[in-house]
C-alpha positions in Angstrom: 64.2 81.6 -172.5 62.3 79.1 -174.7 59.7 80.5 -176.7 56.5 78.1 -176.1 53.4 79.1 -177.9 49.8 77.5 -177.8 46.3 78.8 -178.6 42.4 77.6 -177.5 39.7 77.9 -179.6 36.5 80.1 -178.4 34.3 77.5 -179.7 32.0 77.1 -176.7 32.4 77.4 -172.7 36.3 76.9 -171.8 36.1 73.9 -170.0 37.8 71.9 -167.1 40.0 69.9 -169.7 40.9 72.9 -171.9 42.7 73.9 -167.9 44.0 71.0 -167.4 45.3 70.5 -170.8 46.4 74.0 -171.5 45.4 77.0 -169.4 47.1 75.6 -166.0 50.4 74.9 -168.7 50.7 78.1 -170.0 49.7 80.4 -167.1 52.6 78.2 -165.2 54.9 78.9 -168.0 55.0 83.0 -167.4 58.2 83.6 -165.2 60.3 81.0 -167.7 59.7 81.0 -171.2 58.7 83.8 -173.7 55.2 82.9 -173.8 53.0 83.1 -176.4 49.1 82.5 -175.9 46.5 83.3 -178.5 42.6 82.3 -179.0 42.3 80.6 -182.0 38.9 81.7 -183.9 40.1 81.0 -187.3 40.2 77.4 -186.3 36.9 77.9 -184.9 35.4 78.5 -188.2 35.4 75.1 -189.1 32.8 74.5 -186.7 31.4 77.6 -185.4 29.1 79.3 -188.5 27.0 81.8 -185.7 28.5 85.4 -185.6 27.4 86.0 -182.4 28.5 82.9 -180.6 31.9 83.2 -182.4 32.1 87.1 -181.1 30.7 86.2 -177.5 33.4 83.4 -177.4 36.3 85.0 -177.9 35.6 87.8 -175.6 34.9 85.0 -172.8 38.2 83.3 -173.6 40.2 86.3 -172.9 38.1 86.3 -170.1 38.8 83.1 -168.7 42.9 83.6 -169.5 42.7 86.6 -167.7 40.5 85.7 -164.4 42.3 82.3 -164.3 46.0 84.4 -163.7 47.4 84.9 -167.0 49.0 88.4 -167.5 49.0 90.0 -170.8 52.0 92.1 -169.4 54.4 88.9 -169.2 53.3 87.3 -172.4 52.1 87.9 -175.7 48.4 87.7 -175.9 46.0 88.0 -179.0 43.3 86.8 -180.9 44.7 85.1 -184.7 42.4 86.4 -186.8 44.0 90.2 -185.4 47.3 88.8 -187.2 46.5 88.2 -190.8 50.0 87.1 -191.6 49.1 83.7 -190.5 46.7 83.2 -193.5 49.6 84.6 -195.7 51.9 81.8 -194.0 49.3 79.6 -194.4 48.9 79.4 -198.3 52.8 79.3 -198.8 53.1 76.5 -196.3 50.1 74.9 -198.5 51.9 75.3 -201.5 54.9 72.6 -200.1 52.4 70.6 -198.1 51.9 66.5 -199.8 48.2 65.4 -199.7 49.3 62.2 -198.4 50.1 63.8 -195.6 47.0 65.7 -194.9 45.0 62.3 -195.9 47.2 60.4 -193.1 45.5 62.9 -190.3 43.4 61.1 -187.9 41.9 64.2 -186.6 39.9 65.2 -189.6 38.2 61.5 -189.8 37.2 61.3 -186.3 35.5 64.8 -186.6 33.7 64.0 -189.9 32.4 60.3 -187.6 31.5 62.8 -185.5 29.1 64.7 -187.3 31.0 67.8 -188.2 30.4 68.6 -192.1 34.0 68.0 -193.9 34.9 71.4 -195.5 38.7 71.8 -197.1 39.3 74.4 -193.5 38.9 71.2 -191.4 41.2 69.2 -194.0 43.4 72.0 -194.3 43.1 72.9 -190.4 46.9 71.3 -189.7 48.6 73.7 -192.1 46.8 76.8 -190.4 48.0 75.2 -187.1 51.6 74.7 -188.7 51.5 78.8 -190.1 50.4 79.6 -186.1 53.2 77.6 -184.8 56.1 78.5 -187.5 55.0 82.3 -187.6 56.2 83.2 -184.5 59.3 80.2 -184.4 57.8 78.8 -181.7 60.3 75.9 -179.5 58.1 74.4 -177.1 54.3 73.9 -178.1 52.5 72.3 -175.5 49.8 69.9 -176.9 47.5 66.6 -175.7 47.8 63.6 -177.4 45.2 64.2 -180.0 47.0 67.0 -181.4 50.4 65.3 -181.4 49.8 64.5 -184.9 49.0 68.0 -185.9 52.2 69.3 -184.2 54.4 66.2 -185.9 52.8 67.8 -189.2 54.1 71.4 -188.6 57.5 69.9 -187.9 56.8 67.8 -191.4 56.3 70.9 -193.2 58.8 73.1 -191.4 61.1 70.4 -192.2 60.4 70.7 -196.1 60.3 74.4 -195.8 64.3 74.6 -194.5 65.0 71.9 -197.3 63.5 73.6 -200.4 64.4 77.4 -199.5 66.9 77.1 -196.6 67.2 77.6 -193.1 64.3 79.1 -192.2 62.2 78.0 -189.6 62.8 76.5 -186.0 61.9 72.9 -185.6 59.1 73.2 -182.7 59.3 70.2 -179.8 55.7 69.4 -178.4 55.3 69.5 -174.7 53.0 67.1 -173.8 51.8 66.5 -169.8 51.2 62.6 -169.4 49.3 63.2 -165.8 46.5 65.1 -167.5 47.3 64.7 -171.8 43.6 63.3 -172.0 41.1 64.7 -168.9 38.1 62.2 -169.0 34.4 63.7 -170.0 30.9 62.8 -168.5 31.2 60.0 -170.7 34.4 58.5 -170.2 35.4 60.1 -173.6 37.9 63.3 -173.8 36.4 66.0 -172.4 35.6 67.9 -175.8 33.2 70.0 -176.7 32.8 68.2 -179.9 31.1 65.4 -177.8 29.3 67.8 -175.4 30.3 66.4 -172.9 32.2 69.0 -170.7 32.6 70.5 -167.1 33.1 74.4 -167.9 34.7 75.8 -165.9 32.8 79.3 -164.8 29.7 77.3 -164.4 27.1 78.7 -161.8 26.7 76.4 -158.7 23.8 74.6 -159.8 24.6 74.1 -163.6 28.1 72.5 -162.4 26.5 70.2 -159.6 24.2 69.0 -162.4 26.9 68.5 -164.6 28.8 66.3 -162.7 26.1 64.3 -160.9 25.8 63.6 -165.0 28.9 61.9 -164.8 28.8 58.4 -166.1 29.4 55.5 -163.7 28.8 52.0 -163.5 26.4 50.0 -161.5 28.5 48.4 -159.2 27.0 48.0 -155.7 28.0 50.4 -153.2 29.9 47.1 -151.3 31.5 45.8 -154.0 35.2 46.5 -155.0 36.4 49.0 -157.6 39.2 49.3 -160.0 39.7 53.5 -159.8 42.0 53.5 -162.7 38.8 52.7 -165.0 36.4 54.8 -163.7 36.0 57.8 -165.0 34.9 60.0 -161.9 37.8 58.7 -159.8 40.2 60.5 -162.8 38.0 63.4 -162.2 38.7 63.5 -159.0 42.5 63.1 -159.3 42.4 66.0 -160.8 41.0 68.1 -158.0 41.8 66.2 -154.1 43.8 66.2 -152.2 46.1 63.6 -151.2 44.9 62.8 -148.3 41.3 62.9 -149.7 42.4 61.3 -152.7 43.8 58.5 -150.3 40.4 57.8 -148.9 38.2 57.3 -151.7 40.9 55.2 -153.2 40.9 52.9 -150.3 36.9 52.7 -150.6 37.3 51.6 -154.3 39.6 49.3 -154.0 38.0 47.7 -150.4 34.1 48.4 -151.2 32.3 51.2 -149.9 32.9 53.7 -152.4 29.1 55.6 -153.4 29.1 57.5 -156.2 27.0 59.6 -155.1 29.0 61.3 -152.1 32.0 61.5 -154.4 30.5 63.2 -157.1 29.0 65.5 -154.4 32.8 65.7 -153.1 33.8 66.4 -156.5 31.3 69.2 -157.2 32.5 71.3 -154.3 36.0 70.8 -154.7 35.8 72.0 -158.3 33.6 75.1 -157.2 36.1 76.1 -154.6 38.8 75.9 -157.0 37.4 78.2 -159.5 35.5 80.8 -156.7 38.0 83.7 -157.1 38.3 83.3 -161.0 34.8 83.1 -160.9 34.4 86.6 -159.5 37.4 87.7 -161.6 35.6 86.5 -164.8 32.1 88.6 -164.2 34.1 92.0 -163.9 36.0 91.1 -167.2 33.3 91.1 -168.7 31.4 93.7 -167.3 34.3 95.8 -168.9 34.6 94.3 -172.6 36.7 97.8 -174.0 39.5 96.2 -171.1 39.3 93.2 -173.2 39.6 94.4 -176.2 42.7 96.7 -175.2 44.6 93.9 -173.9 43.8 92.1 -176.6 44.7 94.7 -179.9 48.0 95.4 -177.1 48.7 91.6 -177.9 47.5 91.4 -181.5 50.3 94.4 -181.9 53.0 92.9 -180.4 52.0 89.5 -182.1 52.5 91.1 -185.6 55.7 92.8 -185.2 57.2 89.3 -184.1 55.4 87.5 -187.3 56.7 90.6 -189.7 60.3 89.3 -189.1 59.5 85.8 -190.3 57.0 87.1 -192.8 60.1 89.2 -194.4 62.7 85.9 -193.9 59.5 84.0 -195.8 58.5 86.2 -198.4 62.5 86.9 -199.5 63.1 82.7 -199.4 60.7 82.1 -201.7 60.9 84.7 -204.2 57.7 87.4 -203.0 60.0 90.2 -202.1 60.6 91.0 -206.1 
């Protein structure tokens, strides 16, 4: 089986894109592949400088993995900072790692536009996502577009590693899922929590139908023609329909009649229904945080005996095992 590996960050409330984009992937991916899930709050430190929120979010993303159908018992499922090898990985990975190719990162730039204070983690965030991916010689690393870069890095450095030292590491491939790479925002944006402008997904009923009657829209009139592949709540919606429903509101774009209104009212229900039994699932987890935390120093275990082999294979290549 192929050995795929991805992680989240516990940042803020998982959202409908972080499913789409990942969750839904992974979850998918337990029968087949030797799977590999982790919640990355190491990355999260770049951003996140609250204790509590950092603590409170990575409990909830367990959460979410677990209510949404991920079982701990058919992967390997831990939080990073419970695997201090990676930062080890990390600084020897640094060590081979050209500036040029750091500078060349468009991630770090559009966060910095963004607002978010420019610290050497965010510069040096690709090589901790390289150690994540290397450390545990992951194939297959499902990704969205925006992180195609940062994968294309790892493979960069990986590459260089096997060169200077030997074989060492696998070359990882990145999975990417075209139908969903980027799930729109309220703002026509990626969904990100950067931009605040998400969908959670464990939302109470009246904080989700106010999110998405927040969804931005045009101000075509109700009679008029629509082109669905621009707007932004008609991607949305995709996402969630039906065919057949799909089918309809497609036919009321493109031939007039389409209200934005009803759809985003179609839209919030559909998304509550999805997520009902998770929902549910998501309050006992966390009624029971010692559950969470077992599953989750079960993982971390496992996680470090598999990163202790490459650790040894590492620290012999370059000369640490004296």
């Amino acid at each position: 089986m192929k050995r795929i590996l991805s992680g989240i960050q516990p940042s803020g409330q998982l959202h409908i894109g972080n499913y789409f984009g990942m969750m839904k992937t992974m979850i998918s991916n337990m029968e087949k592949a030797d799977l590999y899930v982790f919640i990355v709050d190491l990355h999260a430190l770049t951003t996140v400088h609250d204790r509590d929120r950092l603590r409170q979010g990575t409990l909830e993303a367990a959460a979410d993995f677990l209510a949404l159908g991920l079982d701990p018992d058919r992967c390997t499922f831990w939080v990073q900072s419970d695997v201090p090898e990676v930062c080890e990985l990390m600084w020897i990975l640094s060590t081979l790692t050209p500036m040029g190719l750091l500078e060349r990162c468009h991630s770090y730039k559009d966060k910095i536009a963004k607002g978010i204070a420019p610290s050497h983690g965010l510069f040096a965030y690709p090589v901790l996502m390289a150690a994540d991916i290397l450390l545990f010689q992951s194939e297959v690393v499902p990704v969205g577009k925006d992180q195609k870069q940062h994968l294309e890095v790892a493979r960069d450095i990986a590459a260089k590693f096997n060169n200077t030292y030997g074989e060492t590491f696998v070359i990882p491939e990145p999975a990417i899922n075209e139908t969903t790479a980027i799930v729109p925002g309220l703002d026509g944006q990626k969904m990100s929590k950067s931009y605040g402008n998400t969908i959670p997904i464990f939302l109470d009923d009246k904080a989700l139908r106010k999110r998405v009657m927040a969804i931005q829209t045009d101000a075509t009139p109700v009679e008029a023609p629509k082109d669905p592949d621009r707007c932004n709540l008609f991607a949305l919606l995709r996402l969630f329909a039906p065919p057949e429903k799909l089918a309809e509101v497609h036919d009321l774009y493109v031939n007039g009649g389409a209200a934005y209104g009803y759809i985003k009212q179609d839209l919030f229900e559909l998304i509550r229904d999805h997520f009902a039994e998770a929902r549910l699932r998501k309050k006992e987890l966390l009624d029971n945080p010692d559950y969470l935390r077992q599953v989750l120093a079960r993982g971390a275990e496992k996680a470090r005996a598999r990163a202790a082999e490459t650790m040894d294979l590492v620290r012999d290549r370059v000369g640490l095992s004296y």
